[in-house]
Wavefront OBJ file of the C-alpha trace (Angstrom):
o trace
v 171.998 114.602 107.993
v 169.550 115.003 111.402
v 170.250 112.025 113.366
v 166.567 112.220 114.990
v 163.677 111.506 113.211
v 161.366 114.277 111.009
v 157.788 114.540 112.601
v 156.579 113.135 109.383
v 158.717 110.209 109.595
v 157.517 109.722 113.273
v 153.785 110.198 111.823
v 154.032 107.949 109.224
v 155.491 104.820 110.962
v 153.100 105.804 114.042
v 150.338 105.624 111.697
v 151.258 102.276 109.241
v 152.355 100.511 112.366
v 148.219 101.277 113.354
v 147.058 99.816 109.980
v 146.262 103.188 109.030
v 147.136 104.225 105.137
v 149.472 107.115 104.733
v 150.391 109.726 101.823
v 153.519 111.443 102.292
v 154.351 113.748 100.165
v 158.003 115.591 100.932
v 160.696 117.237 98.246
v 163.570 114.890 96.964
v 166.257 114.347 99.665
v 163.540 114.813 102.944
v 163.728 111.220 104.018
v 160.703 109.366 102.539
v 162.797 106.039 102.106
v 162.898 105.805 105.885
v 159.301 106.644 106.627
v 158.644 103.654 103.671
v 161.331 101.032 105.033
v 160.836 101.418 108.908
v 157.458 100.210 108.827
v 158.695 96.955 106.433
v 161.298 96.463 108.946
v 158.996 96.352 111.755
v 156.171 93.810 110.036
v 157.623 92.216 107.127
v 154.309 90.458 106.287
v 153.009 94.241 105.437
v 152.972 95.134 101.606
v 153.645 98.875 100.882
v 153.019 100.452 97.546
v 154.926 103.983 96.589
v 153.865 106.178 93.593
v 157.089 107.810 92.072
v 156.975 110.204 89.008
v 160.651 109.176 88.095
v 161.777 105.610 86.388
v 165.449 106.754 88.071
v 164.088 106.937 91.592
v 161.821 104.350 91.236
v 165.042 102.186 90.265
v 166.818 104.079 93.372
v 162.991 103.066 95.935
v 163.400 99.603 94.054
v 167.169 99.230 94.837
v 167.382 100.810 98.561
v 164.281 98.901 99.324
v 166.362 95.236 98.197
v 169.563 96.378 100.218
v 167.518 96.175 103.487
v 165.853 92.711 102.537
v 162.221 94.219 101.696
v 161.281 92.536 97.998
v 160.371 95.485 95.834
v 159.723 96.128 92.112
v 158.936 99.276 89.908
v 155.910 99.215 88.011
v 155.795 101.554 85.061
v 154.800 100.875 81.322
v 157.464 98.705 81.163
v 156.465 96.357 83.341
v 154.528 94.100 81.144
v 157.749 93.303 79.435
v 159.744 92.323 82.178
v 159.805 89.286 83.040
v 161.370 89.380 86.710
v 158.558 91.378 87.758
v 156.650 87.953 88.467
v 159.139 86.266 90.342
v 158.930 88.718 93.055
v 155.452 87.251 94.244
v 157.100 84.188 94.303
v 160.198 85.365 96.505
v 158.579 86.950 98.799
v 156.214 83.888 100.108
v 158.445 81.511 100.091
l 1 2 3 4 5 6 7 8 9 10 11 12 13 14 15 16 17 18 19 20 21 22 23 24 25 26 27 28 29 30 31 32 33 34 35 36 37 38 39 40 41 42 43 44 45 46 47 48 49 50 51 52 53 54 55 56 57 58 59 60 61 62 63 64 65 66 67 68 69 70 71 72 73 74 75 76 77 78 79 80 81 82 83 84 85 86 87 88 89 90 91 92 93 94
C-alpha cells in the first residue's frame, strides 16, 4: 500500500471535518475505511452513516470501525431481530 493519502481521502476528511456531507464512491480495496474513520477519529461526537451493498463488508465496516473505538452497527433486514443493535445508542453516550 501508498503510504500518502488518495486525493479522495484528502477530499473527504477536508470536507466532513467542514460539516459538509460526502459520497464516496471507490472500487473494493481503494481505501474508503480511512476516508470514513479519520474524520471519527478527529470529532468523535460526529455520527457517520455508510451504505454497503454487502452483509460481509458491512460486518468487515462494522468490525474495523470497533477496532479503532468508533461504535458502529450494520443495518440490514436483519436488524429488527437483533437485539444488540439498541445497545449501541446506549454505549456510545455514556
Amino acid at each position: 500500500g501508498t503510504k500518502q493519502p488518495k486525493p479522495f481521502q484528502l477530499e473527504c476528511l477536508i470536507s466532513l471535518l467542514t460539516s459538509r456531507h460526502v459520497v464516496v464512491r471507490a472500487a473494493t480495496g481503494a481505501g474508503k475505511i480511512l476516508a470514513m474513520i479519520l474524520p471519527l477519529l478527529l470529532s468523535p461526537d460526529k455520527i457517520a452513516i455508510t451504505v454497503t451493498p454487502l452483509k460481509l463488508l458491512q460486518k468487515d465496516h462494522v468490525n474495523e470501525f470497533v477496532q479503532y473505538g468508533i461504535p458502529s452497527i450494520a443495518i440490514n433486514h436483519d436488524t429488527p431481530h437483533d437485539k444488540t443493535l439498541w445497545n449501541v445508542r446506549e454505549s456510545h453516550t455514556q
